[in-house]
PDB file of N, CA, C, O and CB in Angstrom:
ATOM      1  N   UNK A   1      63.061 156.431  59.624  1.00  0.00           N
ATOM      2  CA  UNK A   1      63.612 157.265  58.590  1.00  0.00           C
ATOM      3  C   UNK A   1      62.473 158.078  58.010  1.00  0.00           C
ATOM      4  O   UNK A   1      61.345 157.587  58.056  1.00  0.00           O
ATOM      5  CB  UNK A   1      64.333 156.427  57.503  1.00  0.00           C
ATOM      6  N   UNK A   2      62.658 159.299  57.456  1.00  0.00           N
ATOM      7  CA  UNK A   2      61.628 160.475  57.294  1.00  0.00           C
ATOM      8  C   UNK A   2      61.889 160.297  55.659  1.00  0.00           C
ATOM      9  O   UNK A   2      62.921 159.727  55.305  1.00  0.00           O
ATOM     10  CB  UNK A   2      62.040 162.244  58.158  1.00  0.00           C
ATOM     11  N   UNK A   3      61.216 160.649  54.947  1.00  0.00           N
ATOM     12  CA  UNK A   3      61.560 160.998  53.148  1.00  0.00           C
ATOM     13  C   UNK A   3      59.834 161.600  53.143  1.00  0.00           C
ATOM     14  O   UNK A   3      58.803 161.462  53.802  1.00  0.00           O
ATOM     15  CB  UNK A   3      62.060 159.061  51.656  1.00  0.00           C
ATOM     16  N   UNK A   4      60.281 162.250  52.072  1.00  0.00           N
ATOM     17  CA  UNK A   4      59.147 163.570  51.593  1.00  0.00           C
ATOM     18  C   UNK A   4      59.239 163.267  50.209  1.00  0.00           C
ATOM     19  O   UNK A   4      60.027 163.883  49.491  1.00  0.00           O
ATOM     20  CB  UNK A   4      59.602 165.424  51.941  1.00  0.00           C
ATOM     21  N   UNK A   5      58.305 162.131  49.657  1.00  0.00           N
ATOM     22  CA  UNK A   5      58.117 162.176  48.263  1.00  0.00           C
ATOM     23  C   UNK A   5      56.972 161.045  47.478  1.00  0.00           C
ATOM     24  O   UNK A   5      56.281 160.219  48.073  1.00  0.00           O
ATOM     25  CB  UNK A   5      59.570 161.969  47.741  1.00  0.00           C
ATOM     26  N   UNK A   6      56.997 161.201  46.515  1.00  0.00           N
ATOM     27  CA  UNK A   6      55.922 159.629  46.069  1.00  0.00           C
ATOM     28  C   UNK A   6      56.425 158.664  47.188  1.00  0.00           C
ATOM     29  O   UNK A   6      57.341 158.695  48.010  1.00  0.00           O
ATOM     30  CB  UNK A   6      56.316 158.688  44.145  1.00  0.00           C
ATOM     31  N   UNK A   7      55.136 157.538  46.767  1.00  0.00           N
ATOM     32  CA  UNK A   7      55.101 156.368  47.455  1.00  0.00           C
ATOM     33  C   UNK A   7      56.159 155.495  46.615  1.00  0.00           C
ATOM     34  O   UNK A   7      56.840 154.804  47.372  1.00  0.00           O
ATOM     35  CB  UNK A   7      53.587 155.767  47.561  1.00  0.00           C
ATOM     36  N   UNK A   8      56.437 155.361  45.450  1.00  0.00           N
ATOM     37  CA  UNK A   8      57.032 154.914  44.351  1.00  0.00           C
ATOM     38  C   UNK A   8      58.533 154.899  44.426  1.00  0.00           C
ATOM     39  O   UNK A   8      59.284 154.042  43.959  1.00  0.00           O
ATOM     40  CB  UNK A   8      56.588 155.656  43.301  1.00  0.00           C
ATOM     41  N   UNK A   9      59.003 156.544  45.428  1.00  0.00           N
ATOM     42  CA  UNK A   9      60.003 156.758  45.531  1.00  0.00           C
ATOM     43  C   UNK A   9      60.816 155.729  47.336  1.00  0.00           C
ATOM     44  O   UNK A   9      61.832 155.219  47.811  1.00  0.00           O
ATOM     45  CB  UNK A   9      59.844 158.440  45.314  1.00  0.00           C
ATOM     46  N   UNK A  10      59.259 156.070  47.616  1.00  0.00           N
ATOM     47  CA  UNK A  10      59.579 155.395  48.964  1.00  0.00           C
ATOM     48  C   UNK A  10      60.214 154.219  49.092  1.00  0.00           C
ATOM     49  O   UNK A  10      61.272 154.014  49.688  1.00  0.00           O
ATOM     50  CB  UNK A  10      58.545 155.172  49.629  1.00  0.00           C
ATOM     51  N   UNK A  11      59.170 153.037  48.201  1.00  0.00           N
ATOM     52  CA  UNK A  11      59.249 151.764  47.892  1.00  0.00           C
ATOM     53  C   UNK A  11      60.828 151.376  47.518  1.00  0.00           C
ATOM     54  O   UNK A  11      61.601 150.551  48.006  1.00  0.00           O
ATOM     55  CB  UNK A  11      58.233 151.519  46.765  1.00  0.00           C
ATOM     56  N   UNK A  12      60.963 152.361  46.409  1.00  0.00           N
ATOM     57  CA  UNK A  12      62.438 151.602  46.206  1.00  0.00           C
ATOM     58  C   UNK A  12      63.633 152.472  46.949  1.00  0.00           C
ATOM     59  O   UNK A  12      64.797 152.090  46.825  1.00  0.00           O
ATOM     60  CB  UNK A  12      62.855 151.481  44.412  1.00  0.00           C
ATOM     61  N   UNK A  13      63.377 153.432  47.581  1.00  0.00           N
ATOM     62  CA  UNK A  13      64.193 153.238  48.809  1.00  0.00           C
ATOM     63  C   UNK A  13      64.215 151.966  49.767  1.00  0.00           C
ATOM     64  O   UNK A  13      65.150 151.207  50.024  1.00  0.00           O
ATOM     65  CB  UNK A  13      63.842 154.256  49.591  1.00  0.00           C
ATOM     66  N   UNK A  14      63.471 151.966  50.021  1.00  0.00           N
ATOM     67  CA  UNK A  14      63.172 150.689  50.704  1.00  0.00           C
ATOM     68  C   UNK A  14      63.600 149.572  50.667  1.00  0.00           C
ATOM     69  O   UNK A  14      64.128 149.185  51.710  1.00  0.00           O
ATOM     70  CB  UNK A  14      62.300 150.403  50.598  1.00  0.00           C
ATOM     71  N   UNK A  15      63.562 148.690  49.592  1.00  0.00           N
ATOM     72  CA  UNK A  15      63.842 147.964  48.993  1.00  0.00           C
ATOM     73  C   UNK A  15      66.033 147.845  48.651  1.00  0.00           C
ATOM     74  O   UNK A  15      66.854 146.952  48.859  1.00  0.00           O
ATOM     75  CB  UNK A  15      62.714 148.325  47.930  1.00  0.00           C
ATOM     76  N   UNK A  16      66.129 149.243  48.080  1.00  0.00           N
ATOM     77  CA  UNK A  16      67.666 149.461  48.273  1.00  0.00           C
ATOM     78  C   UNK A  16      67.866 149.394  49.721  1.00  0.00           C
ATOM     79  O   UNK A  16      68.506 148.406  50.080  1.00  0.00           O
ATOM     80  CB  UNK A  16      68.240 150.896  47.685  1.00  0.00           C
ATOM     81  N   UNK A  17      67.509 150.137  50.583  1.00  0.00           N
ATOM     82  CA  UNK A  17      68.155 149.862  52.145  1.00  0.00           C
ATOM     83  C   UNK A  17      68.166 148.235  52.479  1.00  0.00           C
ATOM     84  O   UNK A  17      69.076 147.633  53.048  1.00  0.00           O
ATOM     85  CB  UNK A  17      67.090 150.701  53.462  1.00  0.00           C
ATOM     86  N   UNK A  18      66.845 147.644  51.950  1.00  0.00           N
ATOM     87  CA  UNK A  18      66.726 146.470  52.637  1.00  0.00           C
ATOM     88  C   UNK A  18      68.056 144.946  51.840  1.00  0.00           C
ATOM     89  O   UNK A  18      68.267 143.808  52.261  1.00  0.00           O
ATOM     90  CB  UNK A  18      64.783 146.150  52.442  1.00  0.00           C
ATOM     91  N   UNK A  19      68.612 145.650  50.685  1.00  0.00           N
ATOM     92  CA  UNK A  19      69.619 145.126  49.767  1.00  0.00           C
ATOM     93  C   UNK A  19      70.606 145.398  50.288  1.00  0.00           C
ATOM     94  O   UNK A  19      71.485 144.547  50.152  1.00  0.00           O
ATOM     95  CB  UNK A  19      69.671 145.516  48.502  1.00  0.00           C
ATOM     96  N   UNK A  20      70.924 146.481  51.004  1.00  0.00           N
ATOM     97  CA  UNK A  20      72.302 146.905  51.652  1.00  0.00           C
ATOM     98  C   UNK A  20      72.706 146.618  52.939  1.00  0.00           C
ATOM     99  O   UNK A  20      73.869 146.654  53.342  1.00  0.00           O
ATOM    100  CB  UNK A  20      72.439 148.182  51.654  1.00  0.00           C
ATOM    101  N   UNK A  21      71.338 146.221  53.826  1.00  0.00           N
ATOM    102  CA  UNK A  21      71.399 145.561  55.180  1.00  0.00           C
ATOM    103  C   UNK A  21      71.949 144.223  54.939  1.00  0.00           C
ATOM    104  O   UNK A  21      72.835 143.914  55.736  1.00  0.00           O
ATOM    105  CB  UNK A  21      69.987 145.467  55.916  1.00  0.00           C
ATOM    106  N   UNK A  22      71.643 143.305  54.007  1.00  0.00           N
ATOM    107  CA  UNK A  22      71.255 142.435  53.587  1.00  0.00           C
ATOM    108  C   UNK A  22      72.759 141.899  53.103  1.00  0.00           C
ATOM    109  O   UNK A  22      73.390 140.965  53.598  1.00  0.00           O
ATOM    110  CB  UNK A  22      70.106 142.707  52.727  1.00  0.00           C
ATOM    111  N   UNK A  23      73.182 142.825  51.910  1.00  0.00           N
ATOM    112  CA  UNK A  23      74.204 142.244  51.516  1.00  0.00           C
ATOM    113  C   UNK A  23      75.846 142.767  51.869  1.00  0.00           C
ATOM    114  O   UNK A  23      76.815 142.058  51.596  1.00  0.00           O
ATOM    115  CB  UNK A  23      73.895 142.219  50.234  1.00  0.00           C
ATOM    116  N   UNK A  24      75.975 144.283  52.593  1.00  0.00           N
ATOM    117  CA  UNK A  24      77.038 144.607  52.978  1.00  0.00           C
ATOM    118  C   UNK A  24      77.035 144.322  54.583  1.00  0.00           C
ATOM    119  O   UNK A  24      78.097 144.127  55.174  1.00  0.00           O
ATOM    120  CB  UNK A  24      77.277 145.942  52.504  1.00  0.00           C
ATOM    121  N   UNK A  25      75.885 144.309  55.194  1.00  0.00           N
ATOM    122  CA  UNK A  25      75.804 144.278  56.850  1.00  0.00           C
ATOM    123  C   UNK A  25      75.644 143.140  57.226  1.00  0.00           C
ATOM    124  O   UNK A  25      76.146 142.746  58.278  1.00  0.00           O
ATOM    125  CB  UNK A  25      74.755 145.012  57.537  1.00  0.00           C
ATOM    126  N   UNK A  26      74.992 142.459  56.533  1.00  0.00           N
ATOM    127  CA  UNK A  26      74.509 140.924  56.882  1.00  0.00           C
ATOM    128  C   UNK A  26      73.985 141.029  58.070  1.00  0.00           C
ATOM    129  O   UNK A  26      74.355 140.565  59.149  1.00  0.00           O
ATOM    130  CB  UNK A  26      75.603 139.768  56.936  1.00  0.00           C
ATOM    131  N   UNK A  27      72.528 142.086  57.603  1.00  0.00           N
ATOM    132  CA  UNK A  27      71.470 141.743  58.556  1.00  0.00           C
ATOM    133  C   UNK A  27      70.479 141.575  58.314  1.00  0.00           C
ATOM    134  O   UNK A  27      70.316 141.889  57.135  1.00  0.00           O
ATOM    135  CB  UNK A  27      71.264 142.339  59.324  1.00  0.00           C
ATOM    136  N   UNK A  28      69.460 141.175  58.822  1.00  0.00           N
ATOM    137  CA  UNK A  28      68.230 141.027  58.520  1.00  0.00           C
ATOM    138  C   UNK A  28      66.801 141.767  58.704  1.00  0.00           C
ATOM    139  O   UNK A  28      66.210 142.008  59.757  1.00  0.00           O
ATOM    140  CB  UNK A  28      68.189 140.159  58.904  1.00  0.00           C
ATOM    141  N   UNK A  29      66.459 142.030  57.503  1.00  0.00           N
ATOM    142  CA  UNK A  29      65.128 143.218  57.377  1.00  0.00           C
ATOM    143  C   UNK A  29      63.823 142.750  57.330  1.00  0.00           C
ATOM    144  O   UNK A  29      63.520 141.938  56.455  1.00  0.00           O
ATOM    145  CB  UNK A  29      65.145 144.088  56.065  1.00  0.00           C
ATOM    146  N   UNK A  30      63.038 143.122  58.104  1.00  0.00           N
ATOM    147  CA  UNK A  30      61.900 142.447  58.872  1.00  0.00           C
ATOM    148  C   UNK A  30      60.410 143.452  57.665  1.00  0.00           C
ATOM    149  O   UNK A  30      59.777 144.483  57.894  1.00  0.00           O
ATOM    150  CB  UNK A  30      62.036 142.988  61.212  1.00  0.00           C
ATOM    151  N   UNK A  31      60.396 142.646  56.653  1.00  0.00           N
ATOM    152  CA  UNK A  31      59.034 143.258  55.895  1.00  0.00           C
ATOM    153  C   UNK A  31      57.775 143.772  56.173  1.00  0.00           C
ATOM    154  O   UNK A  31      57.017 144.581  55.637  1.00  0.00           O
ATOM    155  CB  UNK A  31      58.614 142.551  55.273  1.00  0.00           C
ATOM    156  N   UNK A  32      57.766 142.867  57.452  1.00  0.00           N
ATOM    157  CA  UNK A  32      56.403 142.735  58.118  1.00  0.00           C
ATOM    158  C   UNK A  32      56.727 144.307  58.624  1.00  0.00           C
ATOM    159  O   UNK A  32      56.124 145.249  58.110  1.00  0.00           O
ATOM    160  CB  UNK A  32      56.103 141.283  59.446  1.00  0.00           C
ATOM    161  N   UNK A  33      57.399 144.438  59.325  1.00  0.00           N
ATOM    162  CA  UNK A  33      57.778 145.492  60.680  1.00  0.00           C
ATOM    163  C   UNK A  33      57.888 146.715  60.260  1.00  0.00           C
ATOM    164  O   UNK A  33      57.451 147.765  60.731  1.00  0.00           O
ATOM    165  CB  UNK A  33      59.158 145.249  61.475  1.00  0.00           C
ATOM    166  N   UNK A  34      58.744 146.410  58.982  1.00  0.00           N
ATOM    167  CA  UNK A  34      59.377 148.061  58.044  1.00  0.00           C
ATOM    168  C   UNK A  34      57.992 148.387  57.288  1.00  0.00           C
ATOM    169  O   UNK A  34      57.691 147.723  56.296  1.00  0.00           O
ATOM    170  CB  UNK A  34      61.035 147.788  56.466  1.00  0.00           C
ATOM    171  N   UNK A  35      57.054 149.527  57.814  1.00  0.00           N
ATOM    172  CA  UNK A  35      55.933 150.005  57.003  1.00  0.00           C
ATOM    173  C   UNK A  35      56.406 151.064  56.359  1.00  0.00           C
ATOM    174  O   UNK A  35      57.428 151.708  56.592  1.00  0.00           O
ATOM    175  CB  UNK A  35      54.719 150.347  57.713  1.00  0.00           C
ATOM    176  N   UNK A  36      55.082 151.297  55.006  1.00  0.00           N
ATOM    177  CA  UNK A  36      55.302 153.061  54.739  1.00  0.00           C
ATOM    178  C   UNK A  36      54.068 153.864  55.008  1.00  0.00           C
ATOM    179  O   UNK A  36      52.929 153.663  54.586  1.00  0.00           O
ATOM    180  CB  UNK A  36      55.693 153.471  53.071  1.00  0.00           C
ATOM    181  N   UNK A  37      54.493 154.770  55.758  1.00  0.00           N
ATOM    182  CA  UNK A  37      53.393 155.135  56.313  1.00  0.00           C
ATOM    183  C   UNK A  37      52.785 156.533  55.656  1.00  0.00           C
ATOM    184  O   UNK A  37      53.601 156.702  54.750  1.00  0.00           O
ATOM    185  CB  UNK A  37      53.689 155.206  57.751  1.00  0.00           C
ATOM    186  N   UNK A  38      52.247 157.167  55.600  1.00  0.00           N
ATOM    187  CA  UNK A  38      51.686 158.626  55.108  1.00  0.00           C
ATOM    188  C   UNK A  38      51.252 159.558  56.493  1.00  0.00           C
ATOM    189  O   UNK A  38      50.235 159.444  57.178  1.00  0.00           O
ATOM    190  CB  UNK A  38      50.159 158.373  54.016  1.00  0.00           C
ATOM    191  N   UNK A  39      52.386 160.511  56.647  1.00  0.00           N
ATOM    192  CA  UNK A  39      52.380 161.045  57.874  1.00  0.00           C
ATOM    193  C   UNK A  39      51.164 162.145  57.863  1.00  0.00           C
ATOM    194  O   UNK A  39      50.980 162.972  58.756  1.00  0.00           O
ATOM    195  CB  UNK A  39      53.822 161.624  58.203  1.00  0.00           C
ATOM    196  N   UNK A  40      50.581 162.034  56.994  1.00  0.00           N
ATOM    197  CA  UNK A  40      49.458 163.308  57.248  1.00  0.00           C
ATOM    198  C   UNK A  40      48.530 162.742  57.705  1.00  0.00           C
ATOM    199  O   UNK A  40      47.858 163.198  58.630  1.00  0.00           O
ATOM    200  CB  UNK A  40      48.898 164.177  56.087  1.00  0.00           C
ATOM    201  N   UNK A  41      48.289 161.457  57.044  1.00  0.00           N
ATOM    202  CA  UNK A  41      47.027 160.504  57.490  1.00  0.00           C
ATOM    203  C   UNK A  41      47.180 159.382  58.895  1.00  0.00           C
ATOM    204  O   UNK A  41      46.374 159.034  59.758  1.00  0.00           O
ATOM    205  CB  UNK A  41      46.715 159.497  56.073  1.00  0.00           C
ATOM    206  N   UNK A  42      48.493 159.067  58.653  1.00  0.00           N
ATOM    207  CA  UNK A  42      48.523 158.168  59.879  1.00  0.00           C
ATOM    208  C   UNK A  42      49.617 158.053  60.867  1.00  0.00           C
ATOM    209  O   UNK A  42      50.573 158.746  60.519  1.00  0.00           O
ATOM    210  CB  UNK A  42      48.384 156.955  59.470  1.00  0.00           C
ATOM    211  N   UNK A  43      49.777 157.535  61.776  1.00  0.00           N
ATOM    212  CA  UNK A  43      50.608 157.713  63.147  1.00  0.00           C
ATOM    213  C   UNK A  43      51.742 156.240  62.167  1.00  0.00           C
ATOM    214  O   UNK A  43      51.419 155.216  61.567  1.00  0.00           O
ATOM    215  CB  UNK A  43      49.392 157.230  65.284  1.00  0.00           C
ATOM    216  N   UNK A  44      52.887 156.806  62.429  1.00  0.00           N
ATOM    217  CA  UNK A  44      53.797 155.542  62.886  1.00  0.00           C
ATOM    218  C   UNK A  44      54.418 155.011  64.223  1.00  0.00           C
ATOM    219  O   UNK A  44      55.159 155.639  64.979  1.00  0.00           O
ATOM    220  CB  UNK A  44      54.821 155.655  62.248  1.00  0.00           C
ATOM    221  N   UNK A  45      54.019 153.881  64.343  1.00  0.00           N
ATOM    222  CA  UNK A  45      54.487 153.157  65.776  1.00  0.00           C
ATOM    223  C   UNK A  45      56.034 152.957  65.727  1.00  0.00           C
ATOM    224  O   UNK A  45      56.386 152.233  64.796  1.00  0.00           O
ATOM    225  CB  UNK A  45      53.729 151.547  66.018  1.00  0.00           C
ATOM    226  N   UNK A  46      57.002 153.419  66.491  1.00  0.00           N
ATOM    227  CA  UNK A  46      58.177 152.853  67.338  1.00  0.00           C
ATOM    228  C   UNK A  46      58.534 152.791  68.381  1.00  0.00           C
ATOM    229  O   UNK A  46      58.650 153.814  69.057  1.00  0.00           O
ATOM    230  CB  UNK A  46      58.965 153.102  67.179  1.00  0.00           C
ATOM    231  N   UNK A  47      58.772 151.795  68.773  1.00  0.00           N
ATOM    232  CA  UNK A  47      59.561 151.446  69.699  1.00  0.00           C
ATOM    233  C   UNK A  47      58.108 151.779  71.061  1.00  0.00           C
ATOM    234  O   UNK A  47      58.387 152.347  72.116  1.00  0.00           O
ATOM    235  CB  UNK A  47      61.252 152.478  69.632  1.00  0.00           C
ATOM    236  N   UNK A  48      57.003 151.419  70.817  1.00  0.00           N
ATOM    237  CA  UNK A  48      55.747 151.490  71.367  1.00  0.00           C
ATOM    238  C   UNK A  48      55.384 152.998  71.517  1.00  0.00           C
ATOM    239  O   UNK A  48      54.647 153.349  72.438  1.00  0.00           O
ATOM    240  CB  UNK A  48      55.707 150.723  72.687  1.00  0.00           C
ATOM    241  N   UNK A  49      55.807 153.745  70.772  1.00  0.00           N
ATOM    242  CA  UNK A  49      55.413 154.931  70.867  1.00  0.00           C
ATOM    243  C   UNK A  49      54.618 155.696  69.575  1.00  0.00           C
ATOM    244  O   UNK A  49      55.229 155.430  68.541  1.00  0.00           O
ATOM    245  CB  UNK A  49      56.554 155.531  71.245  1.00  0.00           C
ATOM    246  N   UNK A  50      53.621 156.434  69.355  1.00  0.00           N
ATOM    247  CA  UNK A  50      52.975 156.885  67.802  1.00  0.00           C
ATOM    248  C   UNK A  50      53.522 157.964  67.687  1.00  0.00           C
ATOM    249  O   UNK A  50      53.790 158.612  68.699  1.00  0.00           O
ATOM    250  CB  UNK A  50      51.365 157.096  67.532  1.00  0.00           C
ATOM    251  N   UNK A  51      53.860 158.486  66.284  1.00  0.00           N
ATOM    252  CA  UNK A  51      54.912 159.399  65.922  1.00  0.00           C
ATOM    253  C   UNK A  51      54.055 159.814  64.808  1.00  0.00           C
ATOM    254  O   UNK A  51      54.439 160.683  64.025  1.00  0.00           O
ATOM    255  CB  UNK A  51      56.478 158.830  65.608  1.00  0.00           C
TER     256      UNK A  51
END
């Protein structure tokens, strides 16, 4: 997922998605796995690929 804003804003996105997996999907959100990354400074890894 892409977002363009504070880190602050990020976080509790985050945090809401990981409440909504959680409690309407009943799935499970992996803390370790889900980073936030800063796309100017650094690569994000998925699915073995840097983005």
């Amino acid at each position: 997922m892409g977002f363009a804003g504070a880190k602050a804003e990020a976080e509790q996105i985050k945090n809401e998605l990981a409440a909504f997996l959680r409690d309407d999907l009943k799935l499970d959100f992996s803390t370790e796995k889900t980073l936030i990354t800063h796309a100017r400074t650094h690569k994000a890894r998925f699915l073995g690929y840097d983005i």
